[in-house]
Phi, psi and omega in degrees: 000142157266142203247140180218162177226140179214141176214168194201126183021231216274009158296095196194107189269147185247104181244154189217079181227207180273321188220161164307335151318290173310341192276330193292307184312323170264000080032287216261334176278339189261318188291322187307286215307290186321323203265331172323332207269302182310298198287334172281323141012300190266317157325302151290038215286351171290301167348285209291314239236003164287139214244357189244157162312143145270149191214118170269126140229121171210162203246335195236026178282183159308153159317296170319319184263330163308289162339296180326298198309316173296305217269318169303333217261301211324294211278307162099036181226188189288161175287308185307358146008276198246031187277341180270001194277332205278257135035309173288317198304315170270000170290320178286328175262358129348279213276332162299274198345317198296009193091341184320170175244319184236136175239121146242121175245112160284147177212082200051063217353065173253102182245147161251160154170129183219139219197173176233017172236190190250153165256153169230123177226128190292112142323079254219105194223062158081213178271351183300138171309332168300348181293141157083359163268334205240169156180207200248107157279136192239122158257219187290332199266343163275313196242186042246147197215168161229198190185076166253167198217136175253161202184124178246016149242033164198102135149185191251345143313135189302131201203141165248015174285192199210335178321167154270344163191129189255134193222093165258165198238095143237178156335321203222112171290345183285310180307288184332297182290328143286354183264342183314293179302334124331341178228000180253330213265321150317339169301121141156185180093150169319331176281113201288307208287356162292293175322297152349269205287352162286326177310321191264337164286017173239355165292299245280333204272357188263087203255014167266357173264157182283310182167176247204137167211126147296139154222097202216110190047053182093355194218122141299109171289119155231173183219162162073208233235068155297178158278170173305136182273152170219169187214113163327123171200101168064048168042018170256159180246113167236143195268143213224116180236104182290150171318169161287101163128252166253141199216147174263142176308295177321346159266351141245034178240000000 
């Protein structure tokens, strides 16, 4: 596979496919996508700026924006949400038109990505000991899926959590992301392992996501049908299975 990086304003894609053809078709779907989102926007000025589902009926909106929308109802959150996972999702159904066979599109680390091989995708949770140590193997059997993370100590979106990272698996990377957000925004207050489990009842209310993995103050949560976990350990990458619910970090590091 060849890896190429493109950015555009607040847009910045990481792509991983076969040929330059896939990398241009998503390219040309993420920039289209923009201006598309930008001309409804000015239009809509609720679209951008609304903390709630919007609910349009039309029949002819864009692709791009009809997602949002979807992924806003799904989740109970602004269309804008889900805009960078949205964004990756037609840039990965581009670059699939082209024939690719395995695409992975990251966008500020929010991925789509679908294949016929395995993915290794990396956890990215703040100051918690685990960033950059747990992640995800995905085989074939997995996607196409999306896989965004949400945060309220890491990253320039708006989040009203506390998590080090809220990380959903659905189908639809536009969904993933908006429900991230959504469930990241129920993290918090001092008590963790409370934050934790409203955090995880509110994936459990999302029956369109695959499952839900927390991180928070030492301690980690999940819920649902994840992919395989792996864990950095003495510079091995090893697959790893935490308890259902709640679990303390300190027992794999």
């Amino acid at each position: 596979m060849i890896s190429r990086r493109w950015s555009f304003k607040e847009t910045r894609l990481l792509i991983k496919t076969e040929s330059e053809k896939a990398v241009r078709a998503a390219i040309d779907a993420a920039m289209r996508a923009r201006r598309e989102i930008e001309r409804y926007a000015l239009l809509y000025p609720e679209f951008r700026y609304s903390l709630e589902p919007v609910s349009v009926r039309s029949s002819e909106l864009p692709r791009i924006i009809a997602l949002m929308l979807r992924a806003g109802e799904i989740a109970g959150v602004g269309p804008f949400a889900s805009v960078a996972g949205a964004i990756a999702q037609v840039a990965l159904e581009a670059s699939r038109r082209t024939g690719a066979s395995n695409v992975l599109i990251e966008n500020g680390g929010d991925i789509a990505l679908d294949g016929k091989r395995e993915f290794s995708v990396g956890i990215f949770a703040g100051d918690s000991p685990l960033s950059g140590r747990i992640g995800f193997l995905m085989g074939p059997r997995d996607t196409p899926a999306g896989i965004c993370t949400s945060a309220g100590t890491v990253g320039p979106s708006l989040n009203f959590g506390w998590a080090d990272a809220v990380v959903v698996v659905a189908d639809e990377a536009s969904i993933s992301d908006a429900a991230a957000t959504s469930i990241s925004n129920e993290v918090r207050g001092e008590d963790v392992e409370n934050a934790i489990g409203i955090g995880l009842d509110r994936a459990k209310e999302i029956p369109e996501i695959r499952g839900c993995l927390i991180v928070f103050g030492g301690m980690v949560g999940t819920v649902g049908k994840l992919p395989r976990l792996t864990l950095v350990q003495g510079g091995e990458q090893k697959v790893f299975r935490p308890k259902m619910g709640l679990d303390y970090l300190d027992g794999w590091l």
